[in-house]
N, C-alpha and C positions, 0 to 999 in steps of 0.2 A: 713487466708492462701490464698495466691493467684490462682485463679482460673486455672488450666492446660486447655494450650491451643493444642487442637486435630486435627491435618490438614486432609482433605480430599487428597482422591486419585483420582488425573487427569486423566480423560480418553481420549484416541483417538476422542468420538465421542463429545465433549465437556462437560462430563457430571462431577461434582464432586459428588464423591460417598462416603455416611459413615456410610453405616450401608453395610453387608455382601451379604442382599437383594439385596442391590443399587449396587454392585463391581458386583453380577449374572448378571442382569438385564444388565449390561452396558461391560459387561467382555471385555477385550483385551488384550490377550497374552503379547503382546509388550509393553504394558503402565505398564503391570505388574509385567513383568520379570524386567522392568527398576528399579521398586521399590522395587522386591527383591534384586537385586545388588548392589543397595546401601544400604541397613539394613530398610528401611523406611517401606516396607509389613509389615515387622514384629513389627516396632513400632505400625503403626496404628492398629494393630490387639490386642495386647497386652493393648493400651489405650483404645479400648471397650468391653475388659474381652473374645475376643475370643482363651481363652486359649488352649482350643483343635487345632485349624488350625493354634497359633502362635508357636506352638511345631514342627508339622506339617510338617511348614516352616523351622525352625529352623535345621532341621534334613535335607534339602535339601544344597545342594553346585552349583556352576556354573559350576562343568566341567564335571555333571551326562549328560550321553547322552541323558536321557529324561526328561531333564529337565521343557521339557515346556509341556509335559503329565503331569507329579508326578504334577506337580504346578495348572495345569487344575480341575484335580481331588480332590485336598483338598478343592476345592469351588465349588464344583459340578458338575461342565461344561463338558460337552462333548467334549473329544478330537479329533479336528480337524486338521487344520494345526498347527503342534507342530515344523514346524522344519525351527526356527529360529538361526539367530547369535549373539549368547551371546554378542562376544567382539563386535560388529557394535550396540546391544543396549547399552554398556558401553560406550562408543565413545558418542553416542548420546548422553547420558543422561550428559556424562561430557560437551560434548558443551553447551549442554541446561543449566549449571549449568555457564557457563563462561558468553553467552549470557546474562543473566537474572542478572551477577553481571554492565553487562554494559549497559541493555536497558529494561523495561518495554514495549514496544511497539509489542502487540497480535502479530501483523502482522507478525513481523521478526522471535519471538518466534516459531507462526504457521508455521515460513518454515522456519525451524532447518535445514531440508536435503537440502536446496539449499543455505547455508551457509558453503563459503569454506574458512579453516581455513587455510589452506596450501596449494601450487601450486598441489600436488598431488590427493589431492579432488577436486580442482578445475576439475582437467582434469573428476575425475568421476561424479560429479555433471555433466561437459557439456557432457559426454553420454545417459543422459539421454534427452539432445535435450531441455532441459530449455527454456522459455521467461523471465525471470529474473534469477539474481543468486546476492548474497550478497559476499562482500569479507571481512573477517576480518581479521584486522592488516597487516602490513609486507608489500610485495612487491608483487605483480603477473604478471605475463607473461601472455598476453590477445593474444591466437590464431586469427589469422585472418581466420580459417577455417571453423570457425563458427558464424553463422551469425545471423541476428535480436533475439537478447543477448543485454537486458539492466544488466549494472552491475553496482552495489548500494555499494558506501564505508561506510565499519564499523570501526571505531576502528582507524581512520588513515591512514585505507588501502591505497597505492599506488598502480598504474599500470604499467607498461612499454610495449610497443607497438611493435610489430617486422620492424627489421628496414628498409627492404625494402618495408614497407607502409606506407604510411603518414594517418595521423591522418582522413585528409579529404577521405582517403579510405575507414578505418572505417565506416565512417558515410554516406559513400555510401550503404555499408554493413547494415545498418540499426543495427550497433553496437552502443550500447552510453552506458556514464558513467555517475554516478549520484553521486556528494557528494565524489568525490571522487583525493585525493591529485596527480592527474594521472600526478606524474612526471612533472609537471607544463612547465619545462624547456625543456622534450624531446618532449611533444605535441607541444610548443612552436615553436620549432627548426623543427617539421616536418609541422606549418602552414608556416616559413619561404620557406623551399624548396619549398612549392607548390605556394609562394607568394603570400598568404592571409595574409599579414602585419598585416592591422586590427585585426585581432585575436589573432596575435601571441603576438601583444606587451603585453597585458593588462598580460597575463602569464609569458612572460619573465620579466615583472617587480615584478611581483611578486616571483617570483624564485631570482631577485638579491634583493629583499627587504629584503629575508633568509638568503642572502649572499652568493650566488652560483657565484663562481668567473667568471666562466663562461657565464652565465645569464648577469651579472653587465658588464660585456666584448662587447657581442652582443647586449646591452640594450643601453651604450652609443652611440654603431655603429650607432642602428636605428636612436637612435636622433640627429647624425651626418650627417646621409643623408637622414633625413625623412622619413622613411619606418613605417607607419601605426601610425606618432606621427610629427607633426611639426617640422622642423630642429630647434634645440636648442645646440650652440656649448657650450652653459657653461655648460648646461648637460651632453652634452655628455665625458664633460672633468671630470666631478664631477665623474661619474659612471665610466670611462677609470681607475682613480684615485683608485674609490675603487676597483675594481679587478684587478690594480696594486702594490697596498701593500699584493693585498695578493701573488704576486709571480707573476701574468697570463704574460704574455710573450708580446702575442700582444698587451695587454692594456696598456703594459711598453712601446713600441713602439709609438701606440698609443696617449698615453699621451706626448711622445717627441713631436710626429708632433705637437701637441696643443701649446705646450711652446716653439716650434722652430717657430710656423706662428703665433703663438697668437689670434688661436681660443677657444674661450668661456674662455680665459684665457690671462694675461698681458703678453706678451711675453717674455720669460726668457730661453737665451740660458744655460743658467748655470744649468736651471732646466730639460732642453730639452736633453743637454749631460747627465744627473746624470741618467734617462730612460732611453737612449738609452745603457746607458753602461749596465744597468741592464737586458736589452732582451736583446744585444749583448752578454755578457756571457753566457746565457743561447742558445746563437746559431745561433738568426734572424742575417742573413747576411745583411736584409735593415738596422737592429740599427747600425749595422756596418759600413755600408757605411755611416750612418748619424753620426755617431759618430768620424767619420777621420774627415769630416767635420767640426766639435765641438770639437776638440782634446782640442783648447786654453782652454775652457771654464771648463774644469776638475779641 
């Protein structure tokens, strides 16, 4: 018969405890109201025959208003601060369950409370005036209000920046992002405004490498007038190209000028009118004017 396997109960002060001694000796409200909430007290009490205290338990609920007395008292403990919240240790204990299906690493685990799952914890996490915070998954909204804040991407996390600060603000701020997909294309577009080219390209290439029509739009510009990459006009006609099949307007234009003067590309009026007409409908009055020009070529 195969052996049953007994897990100890994790305490606050690092301790795993498995005998009823060891849970006295090490006692924490919080670590243990966590494991009556989810039914685990009462396993591990039941797997080392303390059938008196798994009864005990068993007769307790989460919405007894003394509940972290009645819970104190079945392990002997003297009740002290009893008045904790239930649903903020269920909260916890679910993170810590999501955490742990994504990362092994003590560290992140040890600081569950400075791991925000949502822009709404975000905001309570940063009241309590952090030097780090974690973000997992989704998208957050990085206040500029608050300052030397390193934040650490989980999960994917992205950021976005408020838009009357550029990136280089930030990091005046002594804000920074670690590991983290922060929008690649809007940091990008905020080193452009403050003309740190150098910085910006290496993220705007990588934002059109995703296929951010946009990104592939502003990426062939750069390598059209050299901003933070060598003028390269076949490049910039290649990347004009791809964020003009996908619809982008200016890159439609764009790519006319390429095939109208025959930069980075053989020059082909025919292919220069078939662009112009397509940002021309969509509104640009220069395809239009370059398009009356190129009417024959239709």
């Amino acid at each position: 018969m195969a052996r049953k396997i007994r897990f100890p109960l994790h305490m606050s002060d690092g301790a795993d405890v498995r005998t009823i001694e060891e849970l006295q000796e090490h006692f924490d409200l919080e670590s243990v109201l966590g494991y009556f909430t989810d039914g685990k007290l009462k396993t591990w009490l039941e797997d080392r025959y303390y059938d008196e205290q798994a009864a005990a338990v068993g007769e307790l609920s989460t919405d007894m208003p003394d509940l972290g007395a009645r819970l104190s008292a079945i392990f002997g403990i003297e009740a002290k601060d009893t008045d904790v919240d239930i649903e903020e240790i269920q909260r916890r204990k679910e993170k810590l369950r999501i955490l742990s299906a994504y990362t092994a690493d003590s560290e992140i685990l040890d600081n569950v409370d400075f791991v925000a799952m949502d822009q709404d914890e975000l905001f309570d996490i940063l009241d309590m005036s952090p030097e780090k915070v974690y973000l997992f998954g989704g998208e957050f909204s990085i206040p500029f209000g608050k300052k030397n804040i390193t934040y650490i991407g989980l999960n994917e996390a992205q950021v976005m920046l408020e838009s009357k600060n550029s990136f280089s603000d930030y990091q005046k701020e002594n804000i920074c992002f670690v590991n983290l997909g922060a929008d690649e294309y809007s940091i990008a577009e905020q080193y452009i405004t403050d003309r740190e080219y150098d910085k910006a390209f290496p993220l705007m290439q990588q934002a059109a490498e995703q296929g951010h029509p946009d990104a592939q739009f502003n990426l062939g510009a750069m390598y059209a007038n050299g901003y933070g990459v060598q003028k390269d006009f076949s490049k910039a006609a290649k990347w004009f190209e791809k964020a003009a099949e996908q619809g982008h307007r200016g890159a439609q234009y764009s790519l006319g000028v390429m095939y109208d003067n025959g930069y980075g590309v053989q020059k082909d009026f025919s292919k220069a009118a078939k662009w112009f007409k397509k940002a021309a409908e969509q509104g640009d009055r220069k395809a239009q004017e370059k398009l009356n020009q190129l009417a024959f070529y239709l």
